[in-house]
DSSP file (Angstrom, degrees, kcal/mol; ACC not computed):
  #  RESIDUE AA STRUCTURE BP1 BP2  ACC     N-H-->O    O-->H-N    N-H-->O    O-->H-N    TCO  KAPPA ALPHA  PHI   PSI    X-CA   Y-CA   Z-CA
    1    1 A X     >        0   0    0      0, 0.0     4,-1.7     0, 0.0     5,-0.1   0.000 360.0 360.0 360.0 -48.2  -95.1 -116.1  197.4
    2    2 A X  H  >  +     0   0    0      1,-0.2     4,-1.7     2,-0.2     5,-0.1   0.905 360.0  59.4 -33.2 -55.8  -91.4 -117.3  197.3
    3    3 A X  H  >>S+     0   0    0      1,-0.2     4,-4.3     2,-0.2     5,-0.6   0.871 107.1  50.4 -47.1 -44.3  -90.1 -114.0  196.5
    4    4 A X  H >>5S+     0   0    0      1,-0.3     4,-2.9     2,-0.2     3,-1.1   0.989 113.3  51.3 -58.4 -43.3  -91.8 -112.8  200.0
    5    5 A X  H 3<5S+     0   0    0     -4,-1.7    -1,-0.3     1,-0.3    -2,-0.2   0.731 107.4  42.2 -47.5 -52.5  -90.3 -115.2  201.2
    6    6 A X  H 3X5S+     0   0    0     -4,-1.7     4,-1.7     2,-0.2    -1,-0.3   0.517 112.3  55.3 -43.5 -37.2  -86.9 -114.8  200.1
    7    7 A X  H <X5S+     0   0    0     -4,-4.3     4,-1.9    -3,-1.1     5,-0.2   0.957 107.5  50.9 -80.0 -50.3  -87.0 -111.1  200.8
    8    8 A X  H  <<S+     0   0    0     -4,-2.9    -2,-0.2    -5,-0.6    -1,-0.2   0.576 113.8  46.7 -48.5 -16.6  -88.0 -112.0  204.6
    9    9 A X  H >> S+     0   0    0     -5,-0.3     3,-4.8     3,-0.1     4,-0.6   0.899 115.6  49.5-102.9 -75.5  -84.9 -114.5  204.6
   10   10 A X  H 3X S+     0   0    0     -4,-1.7     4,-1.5     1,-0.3    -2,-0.3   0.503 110.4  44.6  -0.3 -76.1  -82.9 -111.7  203.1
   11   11 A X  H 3X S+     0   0    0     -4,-1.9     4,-0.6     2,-0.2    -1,-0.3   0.358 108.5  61.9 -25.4 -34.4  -83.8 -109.1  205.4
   12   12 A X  H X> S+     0   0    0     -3,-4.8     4,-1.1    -5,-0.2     3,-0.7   0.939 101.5  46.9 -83.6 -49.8  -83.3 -111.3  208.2
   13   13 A X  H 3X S+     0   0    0     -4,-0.6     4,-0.6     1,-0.2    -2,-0.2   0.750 109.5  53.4 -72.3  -9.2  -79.7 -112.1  207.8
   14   14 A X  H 3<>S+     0   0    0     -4,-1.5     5,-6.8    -5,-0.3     3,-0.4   0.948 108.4  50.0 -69.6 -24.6  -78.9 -108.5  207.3
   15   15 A X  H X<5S+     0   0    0     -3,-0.7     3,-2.1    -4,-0.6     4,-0.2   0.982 115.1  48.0 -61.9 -53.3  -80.7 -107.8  210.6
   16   16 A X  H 3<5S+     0   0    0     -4,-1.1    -1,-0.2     1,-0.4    -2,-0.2   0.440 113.4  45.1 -76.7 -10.6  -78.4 -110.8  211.9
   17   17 A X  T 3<5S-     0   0    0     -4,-0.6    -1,-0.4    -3,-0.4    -2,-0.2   0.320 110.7-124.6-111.7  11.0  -75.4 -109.4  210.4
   18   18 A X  T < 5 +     0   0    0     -3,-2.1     2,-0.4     1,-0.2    -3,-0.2   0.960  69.3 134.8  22.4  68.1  -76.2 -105.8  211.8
   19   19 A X      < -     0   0    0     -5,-6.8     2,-0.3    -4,-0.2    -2,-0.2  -0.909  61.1-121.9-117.3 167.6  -76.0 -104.7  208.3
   20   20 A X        -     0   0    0     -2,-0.4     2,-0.3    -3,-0.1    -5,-0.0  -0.769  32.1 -98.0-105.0 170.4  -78.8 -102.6  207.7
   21   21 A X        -     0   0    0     -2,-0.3     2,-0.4   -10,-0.1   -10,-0.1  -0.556  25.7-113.9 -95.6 128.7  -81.4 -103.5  204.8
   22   22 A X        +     0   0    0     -2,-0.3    -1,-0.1     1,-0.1   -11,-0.0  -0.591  31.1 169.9 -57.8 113.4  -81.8 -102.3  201.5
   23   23 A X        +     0   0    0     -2,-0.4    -1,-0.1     5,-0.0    -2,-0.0   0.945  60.0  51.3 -90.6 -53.5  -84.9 -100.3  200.5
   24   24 A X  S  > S-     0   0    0      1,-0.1     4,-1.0     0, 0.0     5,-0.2  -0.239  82.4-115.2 -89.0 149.4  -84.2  -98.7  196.6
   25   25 A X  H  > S+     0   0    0      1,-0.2     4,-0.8     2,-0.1     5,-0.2   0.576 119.5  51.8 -56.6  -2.5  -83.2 -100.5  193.9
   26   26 A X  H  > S+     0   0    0      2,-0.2     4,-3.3     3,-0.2     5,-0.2   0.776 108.6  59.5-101.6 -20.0  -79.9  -98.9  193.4
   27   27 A X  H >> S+     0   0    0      1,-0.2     4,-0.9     2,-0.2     3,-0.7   0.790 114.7  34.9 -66.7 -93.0  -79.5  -99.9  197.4
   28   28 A X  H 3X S+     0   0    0     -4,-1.0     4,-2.4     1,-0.3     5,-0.4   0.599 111.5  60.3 -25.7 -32.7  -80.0 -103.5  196.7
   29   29 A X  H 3X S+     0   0    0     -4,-0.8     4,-2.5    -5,-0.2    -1,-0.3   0.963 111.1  43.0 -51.2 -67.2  -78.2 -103.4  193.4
   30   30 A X  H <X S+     0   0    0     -4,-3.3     4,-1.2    -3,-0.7    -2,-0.2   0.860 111.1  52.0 -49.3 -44.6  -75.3 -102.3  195.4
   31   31 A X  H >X S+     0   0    0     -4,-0.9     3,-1.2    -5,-0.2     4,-1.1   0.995 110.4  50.5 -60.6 -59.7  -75.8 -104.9  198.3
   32   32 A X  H 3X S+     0   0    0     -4,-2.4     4,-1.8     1,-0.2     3,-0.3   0.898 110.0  53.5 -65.5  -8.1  -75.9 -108.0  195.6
   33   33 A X  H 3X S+     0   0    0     -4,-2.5     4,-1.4    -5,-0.4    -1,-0.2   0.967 106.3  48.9 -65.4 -43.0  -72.8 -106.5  194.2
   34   34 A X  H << S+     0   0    0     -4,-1.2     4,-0.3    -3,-1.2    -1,-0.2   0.201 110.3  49.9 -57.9 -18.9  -71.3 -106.6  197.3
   35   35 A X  H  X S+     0   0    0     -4,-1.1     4,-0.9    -3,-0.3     5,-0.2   0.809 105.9  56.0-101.7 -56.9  -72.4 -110.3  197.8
   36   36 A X  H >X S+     0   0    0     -4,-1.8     4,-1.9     1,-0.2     3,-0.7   0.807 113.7  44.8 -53.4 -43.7  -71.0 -111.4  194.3
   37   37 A X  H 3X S+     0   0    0     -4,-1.4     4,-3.8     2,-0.2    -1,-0.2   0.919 112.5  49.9 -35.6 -61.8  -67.5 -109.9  195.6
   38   38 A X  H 34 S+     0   0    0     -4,-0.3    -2,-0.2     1,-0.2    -1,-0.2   0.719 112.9  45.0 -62.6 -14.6  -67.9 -111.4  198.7
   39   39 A X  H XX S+     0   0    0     -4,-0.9     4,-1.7    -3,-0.7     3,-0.8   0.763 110.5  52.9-105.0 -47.9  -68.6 -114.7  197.1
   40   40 A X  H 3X S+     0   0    0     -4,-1.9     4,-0.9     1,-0.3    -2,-0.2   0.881 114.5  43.3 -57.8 -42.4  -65.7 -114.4  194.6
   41   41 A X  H 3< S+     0   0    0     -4,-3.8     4,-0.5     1,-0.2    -2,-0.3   0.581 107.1  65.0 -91.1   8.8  -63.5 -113.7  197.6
   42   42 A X  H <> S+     0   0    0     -3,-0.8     4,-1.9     2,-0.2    -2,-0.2   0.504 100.6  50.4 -67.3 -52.1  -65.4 -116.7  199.4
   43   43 A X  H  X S+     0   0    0     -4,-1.7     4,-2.0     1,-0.2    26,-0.2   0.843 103.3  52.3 -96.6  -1.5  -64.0 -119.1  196.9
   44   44 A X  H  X S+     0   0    0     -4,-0.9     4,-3.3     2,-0.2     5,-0.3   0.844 110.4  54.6 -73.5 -34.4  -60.0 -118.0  197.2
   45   45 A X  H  > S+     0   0    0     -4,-0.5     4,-4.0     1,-0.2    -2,-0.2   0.988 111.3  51.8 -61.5 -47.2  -60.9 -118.7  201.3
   46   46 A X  H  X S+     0   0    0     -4,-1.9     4,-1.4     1,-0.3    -1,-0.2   0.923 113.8  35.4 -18.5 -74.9  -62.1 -122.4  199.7
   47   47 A X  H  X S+     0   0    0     -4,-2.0     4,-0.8     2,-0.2    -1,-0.3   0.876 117.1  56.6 -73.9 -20.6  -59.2 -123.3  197.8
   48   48 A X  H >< S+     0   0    0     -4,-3.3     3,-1.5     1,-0.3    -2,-0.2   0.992 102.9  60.0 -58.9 -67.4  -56.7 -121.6  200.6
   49   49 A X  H 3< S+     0   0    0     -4,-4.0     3,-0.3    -5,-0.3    -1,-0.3   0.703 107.9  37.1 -33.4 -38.6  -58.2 -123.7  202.9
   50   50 A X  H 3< S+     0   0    0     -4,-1.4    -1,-0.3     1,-0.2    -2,-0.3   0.406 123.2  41.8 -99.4 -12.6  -57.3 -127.0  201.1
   51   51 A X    <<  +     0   0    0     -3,-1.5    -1,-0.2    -4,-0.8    -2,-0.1  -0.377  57.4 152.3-139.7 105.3  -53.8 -125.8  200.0
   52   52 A X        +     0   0    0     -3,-0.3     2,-0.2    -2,-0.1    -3,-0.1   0.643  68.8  19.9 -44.4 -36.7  -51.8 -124.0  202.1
   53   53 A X  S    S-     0   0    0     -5,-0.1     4,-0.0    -3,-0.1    -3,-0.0  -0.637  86.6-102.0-131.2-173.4  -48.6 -124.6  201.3
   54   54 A X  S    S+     0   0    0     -2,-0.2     4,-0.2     1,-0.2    -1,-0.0   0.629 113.3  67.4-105.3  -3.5  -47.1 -126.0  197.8
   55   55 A X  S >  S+     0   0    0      1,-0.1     3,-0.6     2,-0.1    -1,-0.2   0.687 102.7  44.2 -77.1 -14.5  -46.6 -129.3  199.1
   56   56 A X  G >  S+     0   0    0      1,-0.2     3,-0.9     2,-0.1    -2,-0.1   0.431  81.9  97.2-110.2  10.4  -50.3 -129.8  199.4
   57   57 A X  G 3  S+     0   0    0      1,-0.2    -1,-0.2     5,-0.1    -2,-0.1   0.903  87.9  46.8 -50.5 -44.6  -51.0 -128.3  196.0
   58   58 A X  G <  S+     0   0    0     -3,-0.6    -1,-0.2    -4,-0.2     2,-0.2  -0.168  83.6 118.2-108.8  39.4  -51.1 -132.2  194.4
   59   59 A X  S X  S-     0   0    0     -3,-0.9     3,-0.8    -9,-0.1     4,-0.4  -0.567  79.5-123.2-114.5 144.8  -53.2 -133.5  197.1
   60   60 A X  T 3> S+     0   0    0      1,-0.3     4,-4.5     2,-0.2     5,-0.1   0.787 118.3  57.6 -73.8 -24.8  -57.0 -135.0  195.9
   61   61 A X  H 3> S+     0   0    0      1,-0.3     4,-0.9     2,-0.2    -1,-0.3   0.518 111.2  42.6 -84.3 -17.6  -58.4 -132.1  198.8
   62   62 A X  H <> S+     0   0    0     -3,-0.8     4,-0.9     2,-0.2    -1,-0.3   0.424 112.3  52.1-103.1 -11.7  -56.4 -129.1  196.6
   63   63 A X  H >> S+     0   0    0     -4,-0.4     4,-0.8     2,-0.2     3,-0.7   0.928 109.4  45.2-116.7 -56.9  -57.4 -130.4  193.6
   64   64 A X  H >X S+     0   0    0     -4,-4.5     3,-2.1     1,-0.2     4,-1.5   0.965 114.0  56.4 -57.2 -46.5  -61.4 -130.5  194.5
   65   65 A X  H 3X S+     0   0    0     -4,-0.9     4,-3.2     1,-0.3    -1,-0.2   0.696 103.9  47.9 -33.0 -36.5  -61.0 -127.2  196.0
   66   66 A X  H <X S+     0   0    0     -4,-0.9     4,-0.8    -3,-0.7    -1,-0.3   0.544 109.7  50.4 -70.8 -22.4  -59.8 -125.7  193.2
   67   67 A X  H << S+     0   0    0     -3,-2.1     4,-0.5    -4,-0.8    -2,-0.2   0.549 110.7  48.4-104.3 -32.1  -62.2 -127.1  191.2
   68   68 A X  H >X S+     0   0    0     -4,-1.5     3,-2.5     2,-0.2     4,-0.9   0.963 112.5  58.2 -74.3 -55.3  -65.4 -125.7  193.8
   69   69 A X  H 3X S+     0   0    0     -4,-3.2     4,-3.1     1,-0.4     3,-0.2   0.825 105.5  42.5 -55.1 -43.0  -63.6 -122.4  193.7
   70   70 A X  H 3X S+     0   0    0     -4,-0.8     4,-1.2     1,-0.2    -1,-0.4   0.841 111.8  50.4 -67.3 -14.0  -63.7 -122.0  190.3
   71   71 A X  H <4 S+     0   0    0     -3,-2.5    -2,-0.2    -4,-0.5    -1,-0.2   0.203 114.9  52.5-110.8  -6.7  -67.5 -123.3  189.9
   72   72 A X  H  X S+     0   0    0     -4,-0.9     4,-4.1    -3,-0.2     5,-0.4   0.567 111.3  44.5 -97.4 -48.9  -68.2 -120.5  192.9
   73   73 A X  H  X S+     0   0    0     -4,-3.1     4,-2.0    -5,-0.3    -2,-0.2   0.936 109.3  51.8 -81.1 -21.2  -66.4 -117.7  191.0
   74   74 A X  H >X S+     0   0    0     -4,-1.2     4,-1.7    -5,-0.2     3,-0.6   0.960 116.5  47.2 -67.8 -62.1  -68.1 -118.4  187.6
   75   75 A X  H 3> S+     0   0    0      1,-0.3     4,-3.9     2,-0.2     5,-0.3   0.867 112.3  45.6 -20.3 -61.8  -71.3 -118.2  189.6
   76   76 A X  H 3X S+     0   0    0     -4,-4.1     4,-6.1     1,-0.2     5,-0.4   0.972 115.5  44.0 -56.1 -48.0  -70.5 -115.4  191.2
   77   77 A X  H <X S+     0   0    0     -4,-2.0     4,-1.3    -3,-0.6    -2,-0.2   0.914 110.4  59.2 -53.3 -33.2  -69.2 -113.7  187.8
   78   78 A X  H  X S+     0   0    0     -4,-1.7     4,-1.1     2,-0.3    -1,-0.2   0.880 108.1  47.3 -86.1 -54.1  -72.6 -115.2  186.2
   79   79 A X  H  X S+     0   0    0     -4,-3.9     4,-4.8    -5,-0.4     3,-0.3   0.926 108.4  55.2 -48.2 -48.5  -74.5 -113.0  188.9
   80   80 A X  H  X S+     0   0    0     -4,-6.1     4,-2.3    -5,-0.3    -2,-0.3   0.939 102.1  50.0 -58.1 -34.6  -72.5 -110.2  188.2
   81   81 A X  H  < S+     0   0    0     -4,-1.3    -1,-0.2    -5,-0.4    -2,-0.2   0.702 115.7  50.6 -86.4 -12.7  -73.3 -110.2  184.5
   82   82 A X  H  X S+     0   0    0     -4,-1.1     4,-1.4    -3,-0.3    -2,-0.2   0.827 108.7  47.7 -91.1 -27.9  -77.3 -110.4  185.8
   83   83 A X  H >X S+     0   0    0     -4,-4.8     3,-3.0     2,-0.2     4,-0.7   0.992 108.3  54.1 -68.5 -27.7  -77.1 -107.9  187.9
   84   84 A X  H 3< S+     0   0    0     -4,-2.3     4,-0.5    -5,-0.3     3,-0.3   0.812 113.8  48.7 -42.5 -40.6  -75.3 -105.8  184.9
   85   85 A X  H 3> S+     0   0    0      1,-0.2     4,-2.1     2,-0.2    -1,-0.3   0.739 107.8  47.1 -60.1 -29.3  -78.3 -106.8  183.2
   86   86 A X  H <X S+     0   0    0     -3,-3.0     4,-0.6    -4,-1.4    -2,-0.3   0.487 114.7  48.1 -96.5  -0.4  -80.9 -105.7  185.9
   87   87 A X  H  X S+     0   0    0     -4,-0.7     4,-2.7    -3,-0.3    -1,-0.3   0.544 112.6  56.6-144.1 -38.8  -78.9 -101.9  186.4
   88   88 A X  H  > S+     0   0    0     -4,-0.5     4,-1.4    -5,-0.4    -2,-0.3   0.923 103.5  51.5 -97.2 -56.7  -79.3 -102.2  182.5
   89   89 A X  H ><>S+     0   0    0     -4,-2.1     3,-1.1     1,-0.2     5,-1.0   0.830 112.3  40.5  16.9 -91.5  -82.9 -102.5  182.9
   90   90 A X  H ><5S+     0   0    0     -4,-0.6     3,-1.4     1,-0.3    -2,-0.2   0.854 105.7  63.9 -43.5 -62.5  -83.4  -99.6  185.0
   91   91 A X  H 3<5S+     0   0    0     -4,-2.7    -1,-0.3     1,-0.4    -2,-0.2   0.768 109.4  43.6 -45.7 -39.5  -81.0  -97.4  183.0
   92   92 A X  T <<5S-     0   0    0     -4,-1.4    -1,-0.4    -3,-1.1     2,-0.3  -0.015 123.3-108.4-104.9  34.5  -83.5  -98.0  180.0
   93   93 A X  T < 5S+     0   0    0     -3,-1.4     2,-1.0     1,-0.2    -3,-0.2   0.322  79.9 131.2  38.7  10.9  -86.8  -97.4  182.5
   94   94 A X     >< +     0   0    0     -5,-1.0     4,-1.9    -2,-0.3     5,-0.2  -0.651  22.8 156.6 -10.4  51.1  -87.8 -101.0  182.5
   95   95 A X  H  >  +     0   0    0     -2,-1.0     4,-4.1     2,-0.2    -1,-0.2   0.934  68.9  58.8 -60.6 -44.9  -88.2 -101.1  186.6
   96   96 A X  H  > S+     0   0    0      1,-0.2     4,-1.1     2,-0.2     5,-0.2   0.970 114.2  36.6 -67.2 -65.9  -90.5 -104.0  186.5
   97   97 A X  H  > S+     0   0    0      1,-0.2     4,-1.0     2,-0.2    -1,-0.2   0.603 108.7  58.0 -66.7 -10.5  -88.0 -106.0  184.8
   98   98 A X  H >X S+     0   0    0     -4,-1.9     4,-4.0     2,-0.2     3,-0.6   0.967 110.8  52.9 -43.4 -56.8  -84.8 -104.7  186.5
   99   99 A X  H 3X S+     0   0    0     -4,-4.1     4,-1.1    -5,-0.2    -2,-0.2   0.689 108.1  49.6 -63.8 -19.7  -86.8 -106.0  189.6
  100  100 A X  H 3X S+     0   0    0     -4,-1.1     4,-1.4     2,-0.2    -1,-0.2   0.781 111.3  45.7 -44.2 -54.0  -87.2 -109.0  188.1
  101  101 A X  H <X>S+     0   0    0     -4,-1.0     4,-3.6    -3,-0.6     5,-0.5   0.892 110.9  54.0 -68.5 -68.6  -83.8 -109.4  187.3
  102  102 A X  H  X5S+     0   0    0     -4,-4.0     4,-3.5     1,-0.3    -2,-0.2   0.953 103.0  52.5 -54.1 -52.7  -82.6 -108.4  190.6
  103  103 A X  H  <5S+     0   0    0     -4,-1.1     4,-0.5     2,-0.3    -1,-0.3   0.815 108.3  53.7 -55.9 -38.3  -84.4 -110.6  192.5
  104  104 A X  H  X5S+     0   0    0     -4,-1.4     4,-2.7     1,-0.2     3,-0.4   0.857 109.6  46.6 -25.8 -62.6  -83.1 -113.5  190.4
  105  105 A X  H  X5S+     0   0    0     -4,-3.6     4,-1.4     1,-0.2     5,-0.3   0.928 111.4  48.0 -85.3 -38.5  -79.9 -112.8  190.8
  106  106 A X  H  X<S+     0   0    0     -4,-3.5     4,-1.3    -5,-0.5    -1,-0.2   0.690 108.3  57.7 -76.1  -2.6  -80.0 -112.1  194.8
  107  107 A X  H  4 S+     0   0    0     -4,-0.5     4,-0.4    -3,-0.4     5,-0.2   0.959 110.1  43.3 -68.5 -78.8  -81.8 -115.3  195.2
  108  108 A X  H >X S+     0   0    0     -4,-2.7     4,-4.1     2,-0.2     3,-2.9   0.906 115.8  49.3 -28.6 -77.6  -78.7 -117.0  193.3
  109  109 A X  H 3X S+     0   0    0     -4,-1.4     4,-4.7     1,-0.4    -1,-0.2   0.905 110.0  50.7 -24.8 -73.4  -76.2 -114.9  195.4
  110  110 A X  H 3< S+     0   0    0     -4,-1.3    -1,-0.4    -5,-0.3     4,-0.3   0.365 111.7  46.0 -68.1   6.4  -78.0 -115.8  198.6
  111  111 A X  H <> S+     0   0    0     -3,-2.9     4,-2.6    -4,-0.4    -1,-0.2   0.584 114.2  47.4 -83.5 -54.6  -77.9 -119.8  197.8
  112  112 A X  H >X S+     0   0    0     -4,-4.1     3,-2.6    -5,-0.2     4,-1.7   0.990 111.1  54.2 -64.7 -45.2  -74.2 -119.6  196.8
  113  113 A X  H 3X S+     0   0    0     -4,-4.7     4,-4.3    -5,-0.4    -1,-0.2   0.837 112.0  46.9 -19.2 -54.6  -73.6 -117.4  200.3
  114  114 A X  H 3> S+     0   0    0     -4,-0.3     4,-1.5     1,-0.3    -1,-0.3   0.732 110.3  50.8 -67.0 -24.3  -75.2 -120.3  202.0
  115  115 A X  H <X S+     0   0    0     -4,-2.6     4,-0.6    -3,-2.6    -1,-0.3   0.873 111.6  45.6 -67.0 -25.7  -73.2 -122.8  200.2
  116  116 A X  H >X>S+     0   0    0     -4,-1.7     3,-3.3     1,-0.3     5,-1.3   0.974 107.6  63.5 -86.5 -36.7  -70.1 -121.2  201.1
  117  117 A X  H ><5S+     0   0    0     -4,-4.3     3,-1.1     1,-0.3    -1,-0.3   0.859 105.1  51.8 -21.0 -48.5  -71.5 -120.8  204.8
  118  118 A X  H 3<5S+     0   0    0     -4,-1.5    -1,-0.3     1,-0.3    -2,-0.2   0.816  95.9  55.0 -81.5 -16.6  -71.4 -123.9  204.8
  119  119 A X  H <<5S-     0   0    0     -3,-3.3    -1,-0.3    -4,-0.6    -2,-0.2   0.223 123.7 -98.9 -84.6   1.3  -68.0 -124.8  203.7
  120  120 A X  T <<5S+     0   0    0     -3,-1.1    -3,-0.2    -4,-0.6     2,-0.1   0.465  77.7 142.9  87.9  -6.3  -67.1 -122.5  206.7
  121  121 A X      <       0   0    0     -5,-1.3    -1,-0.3     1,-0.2   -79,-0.1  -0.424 360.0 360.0 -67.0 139.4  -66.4 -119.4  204.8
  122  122 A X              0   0    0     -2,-0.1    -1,-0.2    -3,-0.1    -5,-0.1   0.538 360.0 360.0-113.4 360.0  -67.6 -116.4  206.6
């Protein structure tokens, strides 16, 4: 029942984003790949945001940034290495668990998005 859920939340922001919605697995593979990117470049906007310049480098506000951005790009990277898994899946005609896999991992994706949403990254 989550999963519907999830897919329904999923589905919504792409409508919201006018991106259009993934049907296949290899379409959705590709969109959460495409979110783990965006999420990796999501956490450079993080730490840019809190130091601009190189005076502000040794500031308590650079220094937590630096410290969310990395803990957003291992995440991201951590996603990457499930979807790697879930494509891995497929490759080996294992669908049910690709889809498993996948869903996992675009759940995760779509949490950290929201996190970063919330930090103002777009």
């Amino acid at each position: 029942m989550k999963a519907i859920g999830l897919i329904a939340l999923l589905v919504a922001g792409c409508a919201a984003l006018g991106l259009q919605t993934a049907d296949t697995f290899n379409q959705k593979l590709a969109y959460s790949y495409g979110q783990a990117t965006a999420a990796r470049k999501g956490a450079l906007s993080v730490i840019n945001a809190s130091c601009p310049t190189p005076e502000t480098f040794a500031s308590d506000a650079c220094k937590s940034a630096v410290l969310d951005g990395k803990h957003i790009q291992q995440m991201a990277d951590e996603a990457r290495q499930g979807l790697d898994l879930a494509k891995n899946y497929a490759a080996a005609g294992n669908l049910q668990q690709a889809n498993i896999q996948l869903q996992l991992e675009s759940a995760a994706l779509s949490a950290l998005q929201a996190y970063l949403l919330s930090k103002g990254v777009r």
